[in-house]
N, C-alpha and C positions, 0 to 999 in steps of 0.2 A: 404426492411427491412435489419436492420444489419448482418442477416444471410450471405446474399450471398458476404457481405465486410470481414467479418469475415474467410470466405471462403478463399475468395481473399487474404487475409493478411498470412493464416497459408499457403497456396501455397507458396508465396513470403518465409516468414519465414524459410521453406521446403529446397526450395531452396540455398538459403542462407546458413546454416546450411550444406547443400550437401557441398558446396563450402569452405567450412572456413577451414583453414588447419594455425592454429596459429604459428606450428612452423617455416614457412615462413612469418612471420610478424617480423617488424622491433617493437620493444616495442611500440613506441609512436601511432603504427597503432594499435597496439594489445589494448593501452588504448583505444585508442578510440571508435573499434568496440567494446569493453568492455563496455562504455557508453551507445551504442547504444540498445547494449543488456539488460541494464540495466533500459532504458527508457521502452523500449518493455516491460518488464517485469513488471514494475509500471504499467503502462496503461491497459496492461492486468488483473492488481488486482484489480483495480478499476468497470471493469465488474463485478469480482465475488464478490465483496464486496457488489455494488447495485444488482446484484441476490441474492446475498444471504438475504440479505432484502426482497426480495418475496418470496423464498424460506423457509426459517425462519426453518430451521431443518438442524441443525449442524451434527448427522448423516449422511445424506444424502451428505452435502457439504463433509466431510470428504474422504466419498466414491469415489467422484468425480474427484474431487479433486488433489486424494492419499495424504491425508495430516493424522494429528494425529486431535481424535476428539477435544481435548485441543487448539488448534489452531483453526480446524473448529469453536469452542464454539467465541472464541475470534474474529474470522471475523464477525460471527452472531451480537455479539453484538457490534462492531466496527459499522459495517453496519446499524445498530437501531439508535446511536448517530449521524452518519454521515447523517442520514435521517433530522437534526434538525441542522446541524451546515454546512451550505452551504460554508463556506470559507473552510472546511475541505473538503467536497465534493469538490470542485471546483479544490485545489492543489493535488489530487487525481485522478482527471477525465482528469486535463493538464499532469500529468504523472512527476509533481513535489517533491512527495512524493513517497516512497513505503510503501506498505501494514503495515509493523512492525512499520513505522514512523505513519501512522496515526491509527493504535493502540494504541502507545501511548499516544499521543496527544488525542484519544476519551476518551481515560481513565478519563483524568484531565477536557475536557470536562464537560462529566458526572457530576465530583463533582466540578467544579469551570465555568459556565456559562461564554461563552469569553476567556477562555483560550487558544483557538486555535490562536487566532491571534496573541499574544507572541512566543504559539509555533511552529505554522509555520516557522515565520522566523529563530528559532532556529536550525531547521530543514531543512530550508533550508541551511544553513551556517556553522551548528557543526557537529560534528562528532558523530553517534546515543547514544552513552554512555551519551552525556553532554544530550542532548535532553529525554531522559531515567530518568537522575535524580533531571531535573527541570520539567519535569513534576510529579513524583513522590511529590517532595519538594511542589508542588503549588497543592496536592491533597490534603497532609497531614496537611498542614496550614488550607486549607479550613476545615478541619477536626477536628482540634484542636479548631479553632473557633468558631464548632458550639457545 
């Protein structure tokens, strides 16, 4: 079961962590374990994004968490749209995206079917502000429309 990899990984992580001492880093190392910590940390959201889909109680995730329930509310439902839009699951689950990008991006989901696949690559390539207000732009079109 994933438990005991799960295990495995926060030891590793642990470890790691014991170890890092940034101010002995030459910048371009410091980017890159910056990266790495960065991937970690996507992949990691991706777990609580599909729990939080079985879990489906945003207090609860909040608690857990240690986040604000405004956010838990917003993974809950990231995580309900993510259950329907597999391309958003998937750059999610590879650790392509973080949490806040595919919030976004569920958002416009939601009101525009297909929207994910524009803005994935968006997301993969811009910086979250452009990503932010083309998805915003492609909710309220859809909006205006109907």
């Amino acid at each position: 079961m994933e438990v005991d990899l799960l295990n495995q990984a926060i030891q590793l992580l642990e470890k790691a962590n014991a170890g890092l001492e940034p101010e002995l880093l030459r910048a371009r190392d410091a980017r890159d374990l910056l990266g790495l910590y960065a991937r970690i940390e996507k992949l990691g959201a991706f777990g609580k994004v599909a729990l939080a889909r079985k879990v489906d109680d945003a207090a609860e995730l909040a608690r857990i968490a240690g986040t604000s329930i405004g956010k838990a509310k917003d993974t809950v439902a990231t995580s309900k749209i993510m259950g329907q839009a597999d391309d958003l699951n998937d750059a999610l689950k590879q650790g392509d995206i973080s949490l806040d990008q595919a919030a976004e991006i569920a958002k416009a989901e939601d009101s525009s079917l297909g929207a994910s696949e524009e803005l994935l690559e968006t997301a993969r390539t811009q910086p979250f502000h452009v990503l932010k207000d083309k998805a915003r732009k492609m909710a309220l079109e859809v909006e205006q429309h109907n």
